[in-house]
DOFIPA-811754 format. One record per residue: x, y, z of N, C-alpha, C in turn; residue number from 1; residue in three letters. Coordinates in Angstrom, 2 decimals, padded with zeros to 5 digits. Each point is the difference from the previous one (the first is absolute). Last residue first. Layout:
! DOFIPA-811754
    neast   nnorth      nup   caeast  canorth     caup    ceast   cnorth      cup  num  residuo
        X        Y        Z        X        Y        Z        X        Y        Z  NUM      ala
...
This chain:
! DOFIPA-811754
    neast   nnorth      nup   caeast  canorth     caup    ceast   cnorth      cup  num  residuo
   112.49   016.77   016.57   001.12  -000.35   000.36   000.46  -000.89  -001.24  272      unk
  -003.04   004.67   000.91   000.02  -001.28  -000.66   000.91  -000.54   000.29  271      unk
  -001.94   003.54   002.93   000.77  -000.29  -000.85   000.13  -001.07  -000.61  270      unk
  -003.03   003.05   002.62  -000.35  -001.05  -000.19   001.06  -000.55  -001.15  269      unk
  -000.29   004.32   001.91  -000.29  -000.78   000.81  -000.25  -001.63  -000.23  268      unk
   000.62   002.96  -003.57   001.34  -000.06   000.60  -000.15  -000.61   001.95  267      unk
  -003.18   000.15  -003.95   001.15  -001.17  -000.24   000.86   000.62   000.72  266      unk
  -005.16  -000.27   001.39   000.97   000.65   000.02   001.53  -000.47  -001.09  265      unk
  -005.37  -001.65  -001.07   001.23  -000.09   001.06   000.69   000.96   000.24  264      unk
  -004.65  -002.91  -002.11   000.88   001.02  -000.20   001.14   000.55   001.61  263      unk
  -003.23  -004.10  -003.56   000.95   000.24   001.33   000.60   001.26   000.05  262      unk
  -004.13  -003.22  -003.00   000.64   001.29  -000.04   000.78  -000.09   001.80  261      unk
  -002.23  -004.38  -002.53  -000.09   001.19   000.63   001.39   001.04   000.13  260      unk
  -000.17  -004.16  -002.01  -000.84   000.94  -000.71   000.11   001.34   000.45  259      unk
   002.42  -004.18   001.60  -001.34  -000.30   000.06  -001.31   001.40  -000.64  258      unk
   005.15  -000.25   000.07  -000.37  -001.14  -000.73  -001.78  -000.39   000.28  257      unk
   001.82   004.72   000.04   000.60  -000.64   000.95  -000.78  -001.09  -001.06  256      unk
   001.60   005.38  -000.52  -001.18  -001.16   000.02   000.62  -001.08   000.43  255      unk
   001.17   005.31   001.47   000.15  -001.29  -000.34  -001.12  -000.80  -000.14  254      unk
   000.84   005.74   000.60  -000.77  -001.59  -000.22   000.89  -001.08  -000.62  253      unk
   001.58   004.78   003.31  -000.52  -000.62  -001.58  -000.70  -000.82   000.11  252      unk
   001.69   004.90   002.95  -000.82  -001.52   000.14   000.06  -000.67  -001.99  251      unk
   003.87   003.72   001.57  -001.36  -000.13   000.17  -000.66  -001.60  -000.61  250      unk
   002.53   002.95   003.98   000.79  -000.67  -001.39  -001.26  -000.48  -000.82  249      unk
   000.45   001.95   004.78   000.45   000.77  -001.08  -000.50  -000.72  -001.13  248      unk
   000.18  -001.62   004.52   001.83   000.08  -000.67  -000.01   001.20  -001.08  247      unk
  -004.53  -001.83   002.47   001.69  -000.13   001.39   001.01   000.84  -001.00  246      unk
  -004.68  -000.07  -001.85   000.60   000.80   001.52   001.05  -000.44   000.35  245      unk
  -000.23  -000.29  -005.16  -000.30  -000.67   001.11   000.19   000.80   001.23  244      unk
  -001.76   001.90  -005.14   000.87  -000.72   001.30   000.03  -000.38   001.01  243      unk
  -002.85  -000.53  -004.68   000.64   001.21   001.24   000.54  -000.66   000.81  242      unk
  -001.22  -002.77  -003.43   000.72   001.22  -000.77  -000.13   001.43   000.94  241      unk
  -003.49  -003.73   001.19   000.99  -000.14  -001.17   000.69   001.41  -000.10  240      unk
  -003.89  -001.00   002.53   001.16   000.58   000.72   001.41  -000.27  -001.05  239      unk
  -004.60  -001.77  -000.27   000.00   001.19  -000.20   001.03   000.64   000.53  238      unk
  -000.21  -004.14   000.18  -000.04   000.14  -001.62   000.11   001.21  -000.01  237      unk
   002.22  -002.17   004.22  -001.35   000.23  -000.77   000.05   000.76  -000.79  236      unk
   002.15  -000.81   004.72   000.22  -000.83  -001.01  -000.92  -000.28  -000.90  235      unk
  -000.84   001.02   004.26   001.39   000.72   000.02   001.07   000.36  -001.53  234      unk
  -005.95  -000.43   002.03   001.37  -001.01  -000.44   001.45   000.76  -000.18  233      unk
  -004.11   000.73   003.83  -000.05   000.90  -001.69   001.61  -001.17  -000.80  232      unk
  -004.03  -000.03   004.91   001.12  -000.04  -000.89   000.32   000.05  -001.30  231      unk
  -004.24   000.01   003.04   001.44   001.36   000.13   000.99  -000.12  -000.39  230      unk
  -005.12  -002.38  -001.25   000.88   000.27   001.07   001.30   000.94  -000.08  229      unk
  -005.69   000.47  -001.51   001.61  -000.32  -000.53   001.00  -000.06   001.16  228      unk
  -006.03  -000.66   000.61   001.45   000.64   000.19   001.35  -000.35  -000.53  227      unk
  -004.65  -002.51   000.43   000.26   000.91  -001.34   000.95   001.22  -000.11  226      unk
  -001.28  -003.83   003.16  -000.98   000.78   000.02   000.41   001.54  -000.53  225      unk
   002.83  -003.98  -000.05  -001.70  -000.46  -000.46  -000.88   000.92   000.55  224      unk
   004.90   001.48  -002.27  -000.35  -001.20   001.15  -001.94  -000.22  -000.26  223      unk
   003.62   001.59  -004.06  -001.09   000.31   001.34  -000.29  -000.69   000.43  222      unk
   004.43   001.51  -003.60  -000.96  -000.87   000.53  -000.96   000.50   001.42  221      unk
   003.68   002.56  -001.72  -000.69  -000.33  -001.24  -001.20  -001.00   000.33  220      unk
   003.65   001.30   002.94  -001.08   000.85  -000.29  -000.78  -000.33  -001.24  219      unk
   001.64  -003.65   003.31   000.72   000.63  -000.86  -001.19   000.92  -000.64  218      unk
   000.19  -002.40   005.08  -000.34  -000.26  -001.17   000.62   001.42  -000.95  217      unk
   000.08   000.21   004.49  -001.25  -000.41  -000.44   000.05  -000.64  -001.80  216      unk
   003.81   001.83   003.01  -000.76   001.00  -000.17  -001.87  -000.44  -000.55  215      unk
   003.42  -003.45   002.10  -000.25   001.28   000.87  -000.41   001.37  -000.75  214      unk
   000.48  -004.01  -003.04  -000.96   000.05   001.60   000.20   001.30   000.66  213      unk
   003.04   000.08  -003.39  -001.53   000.36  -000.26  -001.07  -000.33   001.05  212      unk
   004.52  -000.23   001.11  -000.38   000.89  -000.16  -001.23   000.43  -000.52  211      unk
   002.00  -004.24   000.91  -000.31   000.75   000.81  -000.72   001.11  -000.03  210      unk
   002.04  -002.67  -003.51  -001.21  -000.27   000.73  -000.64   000.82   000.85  209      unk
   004.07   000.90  -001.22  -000.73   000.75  -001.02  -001.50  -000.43   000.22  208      unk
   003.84  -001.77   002.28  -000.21   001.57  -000.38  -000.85   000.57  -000.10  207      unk
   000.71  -005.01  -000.41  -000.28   000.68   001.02  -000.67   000.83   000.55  206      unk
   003.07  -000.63  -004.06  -001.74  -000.92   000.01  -000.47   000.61   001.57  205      unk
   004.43   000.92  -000.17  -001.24   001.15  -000.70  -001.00  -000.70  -000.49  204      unk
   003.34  -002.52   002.08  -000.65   001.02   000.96  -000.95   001.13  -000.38  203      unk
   001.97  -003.49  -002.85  -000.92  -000.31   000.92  -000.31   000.83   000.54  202      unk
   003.41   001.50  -002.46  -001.42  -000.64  -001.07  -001.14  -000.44   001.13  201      unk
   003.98   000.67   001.74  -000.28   001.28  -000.07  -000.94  -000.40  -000.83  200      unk
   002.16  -003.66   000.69  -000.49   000.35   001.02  -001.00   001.36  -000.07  199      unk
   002.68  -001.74  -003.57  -001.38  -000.43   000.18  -000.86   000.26   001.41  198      unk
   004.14   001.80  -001.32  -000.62   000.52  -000.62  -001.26  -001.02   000.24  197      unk
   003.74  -001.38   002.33  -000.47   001.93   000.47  -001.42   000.27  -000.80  196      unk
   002.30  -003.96  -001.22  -000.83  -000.34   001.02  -000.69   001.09   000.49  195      unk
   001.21   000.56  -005.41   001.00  -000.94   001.52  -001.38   000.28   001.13  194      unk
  -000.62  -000.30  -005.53  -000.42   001.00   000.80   000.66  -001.19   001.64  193      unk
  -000.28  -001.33  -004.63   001.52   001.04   000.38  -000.47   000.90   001.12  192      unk
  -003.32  -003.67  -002.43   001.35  -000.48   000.96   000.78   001.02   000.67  191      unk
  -003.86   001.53  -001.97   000.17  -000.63   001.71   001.52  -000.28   000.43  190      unk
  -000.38   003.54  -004.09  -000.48  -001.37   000.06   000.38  -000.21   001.72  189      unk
  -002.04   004.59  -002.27   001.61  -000.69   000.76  -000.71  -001.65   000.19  188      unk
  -002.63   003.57  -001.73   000.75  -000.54  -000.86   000.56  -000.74   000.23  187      unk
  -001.98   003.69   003.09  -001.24  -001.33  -000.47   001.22  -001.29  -001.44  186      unk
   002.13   002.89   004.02   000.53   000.37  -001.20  -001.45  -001.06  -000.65  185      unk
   000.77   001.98   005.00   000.34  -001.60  -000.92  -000.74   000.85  -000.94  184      unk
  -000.16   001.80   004.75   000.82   000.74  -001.07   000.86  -001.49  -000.88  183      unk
  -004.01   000.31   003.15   001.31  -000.99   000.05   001.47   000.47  -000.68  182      unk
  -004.20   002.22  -000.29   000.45   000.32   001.29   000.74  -000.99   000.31  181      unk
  -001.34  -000.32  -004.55   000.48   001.41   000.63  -000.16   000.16   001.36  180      unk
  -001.92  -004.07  -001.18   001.22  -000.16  -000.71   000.90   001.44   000.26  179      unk
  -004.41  -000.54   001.56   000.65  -000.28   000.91   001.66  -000.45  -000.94  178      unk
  -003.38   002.73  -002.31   000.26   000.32   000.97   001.18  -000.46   001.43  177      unk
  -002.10  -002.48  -004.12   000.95   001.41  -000.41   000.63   000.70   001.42  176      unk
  -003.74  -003.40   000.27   001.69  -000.63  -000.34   001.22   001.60  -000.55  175      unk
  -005.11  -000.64   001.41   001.16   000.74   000.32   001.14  -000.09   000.12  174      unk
  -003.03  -002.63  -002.20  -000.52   001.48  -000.36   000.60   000.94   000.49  173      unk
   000.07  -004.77   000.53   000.66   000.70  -001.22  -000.23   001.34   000.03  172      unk
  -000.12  -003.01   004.75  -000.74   000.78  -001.49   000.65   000.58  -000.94  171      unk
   002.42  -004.61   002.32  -000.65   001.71   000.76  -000.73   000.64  -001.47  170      unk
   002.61  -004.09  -000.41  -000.05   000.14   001.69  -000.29   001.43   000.29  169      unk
   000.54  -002.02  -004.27  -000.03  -001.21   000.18  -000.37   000.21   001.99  168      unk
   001.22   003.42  -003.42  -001.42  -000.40  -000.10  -000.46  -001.39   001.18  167      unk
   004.49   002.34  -001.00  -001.23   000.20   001.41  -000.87  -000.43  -000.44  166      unk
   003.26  -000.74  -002.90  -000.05  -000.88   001.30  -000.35   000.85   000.23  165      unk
  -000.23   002.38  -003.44  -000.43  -001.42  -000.26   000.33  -000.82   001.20  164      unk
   002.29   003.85   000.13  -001.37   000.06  -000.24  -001.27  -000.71   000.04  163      unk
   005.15  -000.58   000.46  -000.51   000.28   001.23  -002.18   000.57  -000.55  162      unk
   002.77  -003.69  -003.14   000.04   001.46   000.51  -000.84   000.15   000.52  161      unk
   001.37  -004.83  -000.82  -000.97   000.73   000.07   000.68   001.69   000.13  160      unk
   002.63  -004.29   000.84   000.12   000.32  -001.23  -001.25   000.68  -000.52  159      unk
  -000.16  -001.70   004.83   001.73   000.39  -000.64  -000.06   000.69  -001.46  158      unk
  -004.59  -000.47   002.84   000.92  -000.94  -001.05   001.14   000.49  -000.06  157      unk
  -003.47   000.94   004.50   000.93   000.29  -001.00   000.51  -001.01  -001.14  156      unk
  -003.23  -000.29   004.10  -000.30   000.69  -001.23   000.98   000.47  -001.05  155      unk
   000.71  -003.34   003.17  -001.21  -000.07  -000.34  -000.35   000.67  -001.25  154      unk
   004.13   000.32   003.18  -000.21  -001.80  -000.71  -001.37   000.24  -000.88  153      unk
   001.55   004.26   002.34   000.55  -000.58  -000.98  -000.02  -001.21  -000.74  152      unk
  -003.20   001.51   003.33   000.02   001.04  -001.15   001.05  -000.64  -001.16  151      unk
  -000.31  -002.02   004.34  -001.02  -000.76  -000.76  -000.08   001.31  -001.51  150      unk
   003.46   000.58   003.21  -000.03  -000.90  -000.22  -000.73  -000.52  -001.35  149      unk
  -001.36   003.77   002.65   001.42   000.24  -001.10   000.24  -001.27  -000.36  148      unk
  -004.69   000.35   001.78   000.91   000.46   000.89   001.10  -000.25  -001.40  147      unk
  -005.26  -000.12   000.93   000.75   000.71  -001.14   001.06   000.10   001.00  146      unk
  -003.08  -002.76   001.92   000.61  -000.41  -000.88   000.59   001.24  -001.24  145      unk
  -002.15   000.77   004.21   000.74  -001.22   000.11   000.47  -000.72  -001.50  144      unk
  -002.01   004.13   000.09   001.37   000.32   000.50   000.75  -001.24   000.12  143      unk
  -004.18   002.27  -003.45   000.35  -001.63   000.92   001.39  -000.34   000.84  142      unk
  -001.55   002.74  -003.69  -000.61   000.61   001.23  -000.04  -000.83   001.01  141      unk
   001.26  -000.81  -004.46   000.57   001.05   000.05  -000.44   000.56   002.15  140      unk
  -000.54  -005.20  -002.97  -000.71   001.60   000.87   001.07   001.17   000.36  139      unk
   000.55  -004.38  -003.87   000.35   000.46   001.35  -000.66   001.25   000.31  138      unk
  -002.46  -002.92  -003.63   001.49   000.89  -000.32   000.49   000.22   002.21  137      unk
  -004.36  -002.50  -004.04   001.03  -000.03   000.93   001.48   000.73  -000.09  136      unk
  -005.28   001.13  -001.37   001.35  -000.31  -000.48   001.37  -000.28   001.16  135      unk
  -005.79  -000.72  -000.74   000.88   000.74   000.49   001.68  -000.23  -000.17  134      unk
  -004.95  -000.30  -003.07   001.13  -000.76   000.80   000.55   000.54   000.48  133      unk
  -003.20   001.50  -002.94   000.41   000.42   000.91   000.38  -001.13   001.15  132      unk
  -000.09  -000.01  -004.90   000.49   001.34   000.57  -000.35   000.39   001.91  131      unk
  -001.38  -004.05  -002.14   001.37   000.00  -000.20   000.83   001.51   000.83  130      unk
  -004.84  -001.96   001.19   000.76   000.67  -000.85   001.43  -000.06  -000.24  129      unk
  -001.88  -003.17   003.47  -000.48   000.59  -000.70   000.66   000.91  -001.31  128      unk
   000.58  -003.82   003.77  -001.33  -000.11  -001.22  -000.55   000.84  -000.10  127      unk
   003.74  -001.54   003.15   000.28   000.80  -001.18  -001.10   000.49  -001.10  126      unk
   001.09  -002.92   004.12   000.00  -000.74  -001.09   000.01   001.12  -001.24  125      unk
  -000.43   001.18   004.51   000.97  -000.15   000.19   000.52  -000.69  -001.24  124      unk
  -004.43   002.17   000.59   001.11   000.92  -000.58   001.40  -000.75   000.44  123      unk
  -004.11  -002.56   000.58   000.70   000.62  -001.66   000.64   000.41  -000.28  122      unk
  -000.63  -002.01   004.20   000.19  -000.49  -000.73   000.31   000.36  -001.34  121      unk
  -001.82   002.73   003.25   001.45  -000.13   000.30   000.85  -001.02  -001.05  120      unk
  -004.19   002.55  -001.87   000.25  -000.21   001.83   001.47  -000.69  -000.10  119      unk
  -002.56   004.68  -003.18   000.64  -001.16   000.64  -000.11  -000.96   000.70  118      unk
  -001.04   004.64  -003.38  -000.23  -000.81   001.57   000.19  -001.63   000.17  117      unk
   001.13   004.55  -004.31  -000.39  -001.18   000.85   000.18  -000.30   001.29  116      unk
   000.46   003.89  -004.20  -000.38  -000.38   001.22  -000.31  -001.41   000.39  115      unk
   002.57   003.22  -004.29  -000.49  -000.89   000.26  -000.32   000.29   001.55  114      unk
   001.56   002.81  -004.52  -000.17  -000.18   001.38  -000.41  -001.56   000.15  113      unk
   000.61   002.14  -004.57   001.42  -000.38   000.93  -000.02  -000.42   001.05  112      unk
  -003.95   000.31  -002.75   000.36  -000.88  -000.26   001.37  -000.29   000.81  111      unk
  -002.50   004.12   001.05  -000.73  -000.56  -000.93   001.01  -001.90   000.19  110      unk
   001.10   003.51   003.90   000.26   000.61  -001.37  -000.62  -001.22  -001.00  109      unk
  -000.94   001.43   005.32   000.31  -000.93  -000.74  -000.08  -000.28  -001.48  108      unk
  -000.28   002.64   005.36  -000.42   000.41  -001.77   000.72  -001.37  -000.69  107      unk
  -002.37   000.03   005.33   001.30  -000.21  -001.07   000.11   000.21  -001.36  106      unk
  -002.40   000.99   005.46   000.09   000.45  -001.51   001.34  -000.16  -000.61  105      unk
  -003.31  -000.63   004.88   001.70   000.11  -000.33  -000.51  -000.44  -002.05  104      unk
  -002.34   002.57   005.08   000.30  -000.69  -001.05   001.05  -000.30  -000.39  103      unk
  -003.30   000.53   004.72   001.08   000.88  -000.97  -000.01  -001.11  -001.19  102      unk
  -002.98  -000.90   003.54  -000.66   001.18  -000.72   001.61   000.21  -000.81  101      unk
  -000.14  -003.28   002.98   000.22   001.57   000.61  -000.57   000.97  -000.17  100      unk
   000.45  -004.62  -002.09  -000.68  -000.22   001.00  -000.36   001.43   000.77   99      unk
   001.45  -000.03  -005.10   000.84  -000.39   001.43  -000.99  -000.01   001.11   98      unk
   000.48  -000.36  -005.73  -000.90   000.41   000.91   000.56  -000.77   001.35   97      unk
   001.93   000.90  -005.40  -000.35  -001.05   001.49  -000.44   001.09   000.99   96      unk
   000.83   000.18  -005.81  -000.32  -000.01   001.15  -000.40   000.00   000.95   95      unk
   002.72   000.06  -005.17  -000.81  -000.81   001.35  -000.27   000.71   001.16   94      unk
   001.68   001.99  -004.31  -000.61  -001.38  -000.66  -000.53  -000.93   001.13   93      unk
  -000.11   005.55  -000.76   001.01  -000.97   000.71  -000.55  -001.10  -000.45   92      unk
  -000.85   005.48  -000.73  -000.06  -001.00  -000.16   001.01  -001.14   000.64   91      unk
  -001.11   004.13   001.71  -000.73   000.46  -001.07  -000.39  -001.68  -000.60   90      unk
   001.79   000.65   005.34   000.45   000.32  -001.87  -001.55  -000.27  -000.80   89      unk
  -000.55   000.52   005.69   000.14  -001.05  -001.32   000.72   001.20  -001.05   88      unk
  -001.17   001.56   004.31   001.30   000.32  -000.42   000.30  -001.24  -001.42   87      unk
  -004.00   000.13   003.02   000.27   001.71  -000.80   001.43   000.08  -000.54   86      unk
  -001.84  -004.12   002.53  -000.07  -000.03  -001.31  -000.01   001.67  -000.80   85      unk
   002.79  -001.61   004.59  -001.38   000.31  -000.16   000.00  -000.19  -001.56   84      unk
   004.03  -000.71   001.84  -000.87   000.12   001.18  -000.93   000.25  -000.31   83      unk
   003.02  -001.91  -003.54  -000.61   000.67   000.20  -000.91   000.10   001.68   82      unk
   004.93  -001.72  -003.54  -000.60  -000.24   001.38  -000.89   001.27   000.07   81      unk
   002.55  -002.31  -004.59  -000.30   001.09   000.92  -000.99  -000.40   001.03   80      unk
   003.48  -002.05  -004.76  -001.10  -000.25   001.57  -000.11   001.24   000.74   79      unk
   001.44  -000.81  -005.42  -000.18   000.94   001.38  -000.23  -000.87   000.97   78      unk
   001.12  -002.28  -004.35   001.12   001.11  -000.04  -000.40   000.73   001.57   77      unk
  -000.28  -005.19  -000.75  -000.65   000.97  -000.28   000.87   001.72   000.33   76      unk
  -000.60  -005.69   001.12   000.59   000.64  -000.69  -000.29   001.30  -001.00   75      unk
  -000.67  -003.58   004.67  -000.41   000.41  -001.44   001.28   000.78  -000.23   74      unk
  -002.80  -003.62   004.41   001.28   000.84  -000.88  -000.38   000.20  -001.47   73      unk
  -001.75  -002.40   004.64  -000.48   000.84  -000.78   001.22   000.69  -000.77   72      unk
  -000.61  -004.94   002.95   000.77   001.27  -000.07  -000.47   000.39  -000.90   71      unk
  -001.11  -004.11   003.70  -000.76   000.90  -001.30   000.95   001.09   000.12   70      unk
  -000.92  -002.82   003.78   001.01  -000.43  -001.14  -000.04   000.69  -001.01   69      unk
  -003.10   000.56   003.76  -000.21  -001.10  -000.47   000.85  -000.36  -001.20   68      unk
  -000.42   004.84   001.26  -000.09  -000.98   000.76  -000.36  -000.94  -000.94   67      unk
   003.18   003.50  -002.03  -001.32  -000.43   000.50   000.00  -001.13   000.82   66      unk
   003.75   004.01  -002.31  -000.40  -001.63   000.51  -001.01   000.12   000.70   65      unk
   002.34   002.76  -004.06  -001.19   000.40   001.03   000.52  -001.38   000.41   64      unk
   003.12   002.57  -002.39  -000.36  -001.24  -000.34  -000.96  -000.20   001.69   63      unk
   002.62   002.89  -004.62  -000.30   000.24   001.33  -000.88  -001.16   000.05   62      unk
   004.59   000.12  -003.03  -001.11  -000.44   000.55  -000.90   000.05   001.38   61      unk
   005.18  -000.46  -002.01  -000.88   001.34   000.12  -001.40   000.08  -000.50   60      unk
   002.20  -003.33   002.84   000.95   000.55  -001.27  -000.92   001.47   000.07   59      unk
  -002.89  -001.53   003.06   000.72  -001.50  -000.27   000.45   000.71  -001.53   58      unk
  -001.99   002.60   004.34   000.63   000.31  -001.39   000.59  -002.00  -000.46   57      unk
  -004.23   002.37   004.05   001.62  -000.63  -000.22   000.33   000.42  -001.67   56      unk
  -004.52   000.18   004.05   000.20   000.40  -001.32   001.95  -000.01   000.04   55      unk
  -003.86  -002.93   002.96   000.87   000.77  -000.19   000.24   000.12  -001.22   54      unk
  -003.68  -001.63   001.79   000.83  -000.67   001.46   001.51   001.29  -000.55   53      unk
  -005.87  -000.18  -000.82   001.40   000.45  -000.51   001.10  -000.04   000.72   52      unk
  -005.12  -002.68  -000.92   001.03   000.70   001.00   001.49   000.76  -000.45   51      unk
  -005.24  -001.27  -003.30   001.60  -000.62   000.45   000.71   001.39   001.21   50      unk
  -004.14   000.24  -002.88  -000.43  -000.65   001.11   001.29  -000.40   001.08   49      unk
   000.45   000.82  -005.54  -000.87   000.91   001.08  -000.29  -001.03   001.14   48      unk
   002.78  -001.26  -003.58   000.63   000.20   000.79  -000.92   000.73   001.36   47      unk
  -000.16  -003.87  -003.63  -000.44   001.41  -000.15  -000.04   000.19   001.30   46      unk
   000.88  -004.13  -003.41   000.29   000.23   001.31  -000.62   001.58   000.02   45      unk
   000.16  -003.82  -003.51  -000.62   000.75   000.16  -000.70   000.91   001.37   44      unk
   003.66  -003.45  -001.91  -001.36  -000.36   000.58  -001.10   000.95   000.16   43      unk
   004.09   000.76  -002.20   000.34   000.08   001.14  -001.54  -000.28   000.83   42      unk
  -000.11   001.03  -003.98   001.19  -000.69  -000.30   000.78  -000.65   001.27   41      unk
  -003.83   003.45  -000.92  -000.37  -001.64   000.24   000.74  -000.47  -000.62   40      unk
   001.61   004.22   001.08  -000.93  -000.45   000.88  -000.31  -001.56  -000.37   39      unk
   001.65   002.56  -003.79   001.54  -000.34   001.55  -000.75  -000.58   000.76   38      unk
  -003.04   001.48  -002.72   001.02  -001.21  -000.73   000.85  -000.45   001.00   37      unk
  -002.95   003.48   000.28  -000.62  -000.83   001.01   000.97  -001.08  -000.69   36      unk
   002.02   004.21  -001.01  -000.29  -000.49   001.29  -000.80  -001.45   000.40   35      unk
  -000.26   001.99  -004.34   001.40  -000.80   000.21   000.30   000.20   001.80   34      unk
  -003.96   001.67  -001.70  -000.26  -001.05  -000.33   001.56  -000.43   000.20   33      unk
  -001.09   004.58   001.64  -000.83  -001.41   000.01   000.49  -001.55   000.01   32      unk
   001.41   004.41  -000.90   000.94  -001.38   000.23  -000.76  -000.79   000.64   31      unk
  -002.18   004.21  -001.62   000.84  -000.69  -001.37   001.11  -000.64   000.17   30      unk
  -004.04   001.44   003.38   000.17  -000.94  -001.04   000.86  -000.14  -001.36   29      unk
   000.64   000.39   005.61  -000.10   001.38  -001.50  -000.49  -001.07  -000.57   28      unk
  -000.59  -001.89   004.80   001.39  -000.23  -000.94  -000.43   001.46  -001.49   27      unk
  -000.56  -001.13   005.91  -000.94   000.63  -001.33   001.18  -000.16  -001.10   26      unk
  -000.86  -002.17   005.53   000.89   000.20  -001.67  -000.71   001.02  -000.60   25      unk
  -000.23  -000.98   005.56  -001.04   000.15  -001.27   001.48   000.33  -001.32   24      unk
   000.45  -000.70   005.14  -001.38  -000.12  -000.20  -000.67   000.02  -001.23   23      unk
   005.50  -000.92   002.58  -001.02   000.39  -001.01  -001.42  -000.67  -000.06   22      unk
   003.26   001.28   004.75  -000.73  -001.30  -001.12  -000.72   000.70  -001.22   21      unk
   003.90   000.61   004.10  -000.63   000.65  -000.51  -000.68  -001.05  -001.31   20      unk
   004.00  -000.08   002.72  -001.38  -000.37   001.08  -000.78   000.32  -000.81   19      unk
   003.89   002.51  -002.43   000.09  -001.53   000.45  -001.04  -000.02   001.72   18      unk
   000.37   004.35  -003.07  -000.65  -001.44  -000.52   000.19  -001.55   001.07   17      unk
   002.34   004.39  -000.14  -001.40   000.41   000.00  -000.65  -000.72   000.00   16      unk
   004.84  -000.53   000.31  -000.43   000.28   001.12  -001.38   000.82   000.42   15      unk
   001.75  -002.16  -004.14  -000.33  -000.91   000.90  -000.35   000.47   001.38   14      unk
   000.88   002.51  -003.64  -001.39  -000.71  -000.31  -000.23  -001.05   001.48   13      unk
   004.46   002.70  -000.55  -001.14   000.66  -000.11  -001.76  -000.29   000.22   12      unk
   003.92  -002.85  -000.85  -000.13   000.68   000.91  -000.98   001.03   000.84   11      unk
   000.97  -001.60  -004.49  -000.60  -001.58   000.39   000.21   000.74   001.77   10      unk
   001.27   003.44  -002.71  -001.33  -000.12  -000.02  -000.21  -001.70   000.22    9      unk
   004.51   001.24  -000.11  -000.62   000.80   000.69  -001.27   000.27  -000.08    8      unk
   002.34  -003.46  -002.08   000.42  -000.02   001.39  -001.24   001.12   000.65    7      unk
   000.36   000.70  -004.76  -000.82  -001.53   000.59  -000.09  -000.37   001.16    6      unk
   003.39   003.09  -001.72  -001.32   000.16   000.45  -001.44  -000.43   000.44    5      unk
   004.60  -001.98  -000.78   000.07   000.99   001.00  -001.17   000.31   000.11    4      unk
   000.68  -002.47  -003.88  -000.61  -000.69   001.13   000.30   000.87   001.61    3      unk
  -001.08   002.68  -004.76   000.83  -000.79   000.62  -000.34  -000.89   001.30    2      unk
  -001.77   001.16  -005.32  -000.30   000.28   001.40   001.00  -000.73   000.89    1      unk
């Protein structure tokens, strides 16, 4: 899941939710029991009754803040936003009851998911799941600090391929994409890439940001009241071996040192 989209439903939620106070939990019973674990690990905090000051993304992490210091965060494959309970799912592993009458529903996959609540002390000390620590990395969405400068000192290794250095400063997931509108070669080592070329690397981080915000998020994924957003990747498995709109030529796959699959133009994207 990308932290773009994350962007766009910590948005979403917040401009339904924040003044707004949960009145009631209901937890499923088959996370029952590894819910109330997270819970009285954390004094055994529970979030119903709590003010909702704002819904945000900390990495890619949606991340409720409550009155009285307290942050609600998880990890889970759906969240969805309900104005009424006629629109609940079938199944879900939590959910909150809104002062409004609306809801909010998080599916939460057996042992992968997690949920916890917070206060300021814990979550600044870290006391919880491993998995869901937030990962420190530079905000892609953060203007005061994504500037060219801080792209090259930060996220780049000299001796990394252009593949493998984005991880270090934007979602992997559309790393394909913003590498082909940089027209960079996923193979090409950093070092040999000149000032032109990292610039054009930056500006398509950017790019490409942009673009899924402004269509909502990427079609494959759903915002929180269960709509796909409008963007489609440029750069993808299923596009192997047809050709590229700009040149013709046709698309391949590259693997890359972190597993994942890269696919590219090679004549828009020449190896240097």
């Amino acid at each position: 899941m990308s932290i773009l989209d994350q962007h766009i439903r910590a948005g979403q939620l917040d401009a339904v939710l924040a003044g707004k106070r949960f009145t009631e939990m209901e937890v499923t019973p088959h996370f029952d029991t590894q819910l109330r674990i997270h819970f009285s690990d954390f004094g055994g905090h529970d979030p119903t009754g709590k003010t909702i000051l704002k819904v945000c993304v900390d990495n890619d992490l949606l991340l409720i803040r409550l009155e009285g210091g307290y942050y609600l965060y998880w990890v889970g494959n759906e969240t969805l936003y309900h104005r009424t309970p006629a629109t609940l799912p079938k199944a879900y592993g939590v959910k909150l009851t809104v002062d409004d009458g609306s809801l909010l529903t998080i599916h939460i996959p057996g042992m992968q998911g997690s949920l916890c609540l917070a206060n300021q002390a814990e979550y600044d000390a870290g006391k919880m799941m491993s998995t869901m620590k937030p990962r420190s990395r530079l905000s892609a969405l953060d203007e005061a600090r994504f500037t060219f400068p801080a792209f090259k000192e930060t996220a780049l290794a000299k001796d990394a391929i252009a593949c493998n250095a984005f991880m270090a400063f934007g979602d992997i997931g559309y790393m394909p994409d913003v590498l082909y509108a940089a027209h960079i070669n996923p193979r090409t080592k950093v070092r040999k890439l000149s000032d032109e070329e990292l610039n054009r690397l930056y500006e398509a981080i950017k790019q490409i940001n942009r673009e899924i915000l402004d269509q909502h998020g990427e079609a494959l994924e759903k915002d929180v009241y269960g709509q796909p957003g409008g963007y489609r990747r440029k750069m993808a498995g299923h596009l192997k071996g047809k050709p590229c709109p700009v040149c013709g030529e046709l698309i391949q796959k590259q693997g890359s040192l972190t597993g994942m699959a890269v696919y590219y133009c090679p004549r828009c994207q020449p190896a240097k």
